[in-house]
Phi, psi and omega in degrees: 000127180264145176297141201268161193272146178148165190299155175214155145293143194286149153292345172267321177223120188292338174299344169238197134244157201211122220277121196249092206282356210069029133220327171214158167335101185275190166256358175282131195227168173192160188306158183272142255206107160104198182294159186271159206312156179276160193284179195275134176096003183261152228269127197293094181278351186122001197266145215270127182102043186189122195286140171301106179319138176311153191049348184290167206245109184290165176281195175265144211238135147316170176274141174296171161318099184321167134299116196106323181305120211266142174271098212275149201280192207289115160101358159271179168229158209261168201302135162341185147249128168122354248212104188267156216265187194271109159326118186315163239353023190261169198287131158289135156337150201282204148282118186115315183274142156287168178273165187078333163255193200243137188290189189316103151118014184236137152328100219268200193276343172276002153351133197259190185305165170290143177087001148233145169298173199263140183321145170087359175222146214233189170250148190323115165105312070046092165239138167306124173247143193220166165278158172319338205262333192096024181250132169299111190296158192286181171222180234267334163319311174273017172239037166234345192278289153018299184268333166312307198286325172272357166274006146278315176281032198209279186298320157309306196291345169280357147343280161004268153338282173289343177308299156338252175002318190266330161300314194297308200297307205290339157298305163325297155334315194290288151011255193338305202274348156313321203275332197256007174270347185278000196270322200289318160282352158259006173095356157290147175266120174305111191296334106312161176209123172122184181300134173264165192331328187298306215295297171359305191302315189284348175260315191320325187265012180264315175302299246264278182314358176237313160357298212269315184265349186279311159356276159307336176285311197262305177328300193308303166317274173314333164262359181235010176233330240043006182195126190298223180249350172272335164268352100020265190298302231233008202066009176231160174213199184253148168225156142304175212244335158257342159242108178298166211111126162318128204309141169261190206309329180307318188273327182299270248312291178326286213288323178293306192295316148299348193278301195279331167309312186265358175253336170286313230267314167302353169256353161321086214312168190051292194260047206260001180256351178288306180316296185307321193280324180307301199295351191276308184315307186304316199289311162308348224277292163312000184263343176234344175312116160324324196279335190102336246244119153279202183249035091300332177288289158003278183271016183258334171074051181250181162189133192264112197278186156260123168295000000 
């Protein structure tokens, strides 16, 4: 009668074991389990690796290894339970790692969607800033170029509008400064210092008027593209800051309204240099924000990605 399949001693080294298919020898062995082998003539106590007396009842044997199945070597450790082992050609863990988690420089399972990284992880020398959803904030050069280019597309199309207005400041101007180099050659002292009253008249409605079209310009845009046309040009565009889509009316209206707000406040003679150090901050503002955020964005809860 053959011995029933299952670990045994190996016959070449009694120090191991060795897997007994029920009819022949595998090749599979591992260190020996329970108590050490029984001496020769002693009576089959139950102990594992020790052939079973006719009719005694054999013990319960593991099952060998499948085929494919990896066997972890001496000092890893092996998978839990509920803990899934490793896919034939994927790496076993180091010493120490469980399976399933991810070494030293690889991305774990909270990876955000594919193709943007996940917070908090960069590119070497480099760290990535994302939105919570995980799309990538823009950086701060190209929100500066951006605002160049629509503030150039912005002032052409008021141009209409403003050419006159502008004809008129810049006469005025012209004016002033011929009366004050001919008053400086003749040894007159100048009676004032600054624009006189007129040159006012005349800006005021060139600001009231490129305001109204700058307005109309990032409003339209931004709710019905997300993104003007300098930004555009440049990859980015505006979102909320928890929801991808275009910002709705509410948040441009903030976000233009505090931006255009600190810069009319800056022209404001005694306190327009206080304003002007605010409007610098606010521009600067992204360059140390974790979010990527000026203090419009801020208060508008937007943010400007990559596209």
């Amino acid at each position: 009668m053959s011995n029933p399949a299952g670990w045994y001693d190996d016959p070449q080294d009694p120090s191991q074991q060795r897997y007994w298919d029920g009819s022949t020898w595998m090749e599979q062995r591992r260190p020996q389990q329970g108590p050490a082998p029984a001496q020769h003539g002693q009576v089959y106590g139950g102990g594992a690796g020790q052939f079973p007396q006719y009719g005694q009842e054999p013990p319960q044997q593991e099952e060998p290894p499948q085929y494919g199945q990896r066997i972890p070597q001496y000092g890893q450790q092996a998978p839990q339970y509920g803990q899934q082992a490793p896919q034939y050609g994927q790496q076993a863990p180091q010493y120490g790692q469980q399976y399933g988690q991810p070494q030293y420089g690889q991305y774990g399972p909270h990876q955000q969607q594919p193709g943007y990284p996940g917070p908090g992880y960069g590119y070497p020398g480099k760290a990535v800033h994302t939105t919570p959803d995980g799309q990538l904030l823009s950086g701060w050069w190209r929100r500066v170029w951006a605002r160049v280019i629509d503030g150039l597309l912005a002032g052409l199309i008021a141009l209409p509008l403003t050419g006159y207005f502008y004809y008129r400041y810049f006469q005025v101007v012209l004016d002033y400064f011929n009366d004050t180099v001919d008053a400086s050659s003749s040894g007159t002292p100048p009676t004032s210092f600054g624009l006189p009253s007129e040159a006012y008249q005349w800006m005021i409605p060139i600001v009231a008027l490129g305001l109204l079209v700058s307005f109309a310009y990032e409003y339209l845009f931004l709710t019905k593209k997300g993104a003007t046309p300098g930004k555009m040009a440049l990859g980015i565009a505006v979102r909320l800051r928890d929801r991808p889509g275009n910002p709705p009316g509410v948040a441009v209206l903030k976000r233009y309204g505090l931006y255009m707000g600190i810069s009319l406040l800056a022209v404001i003679p005694v306190v327009g240099t206080l304003f002007s150090f605010l409007g610098l901050i606010n521009d600067l503002w992204p360059l140390w924000d974790d979010k990527k955020q000026a203090l419009h964005d801020k208060v508008a809860e937007t943010n400007v990605v990559r596209t």
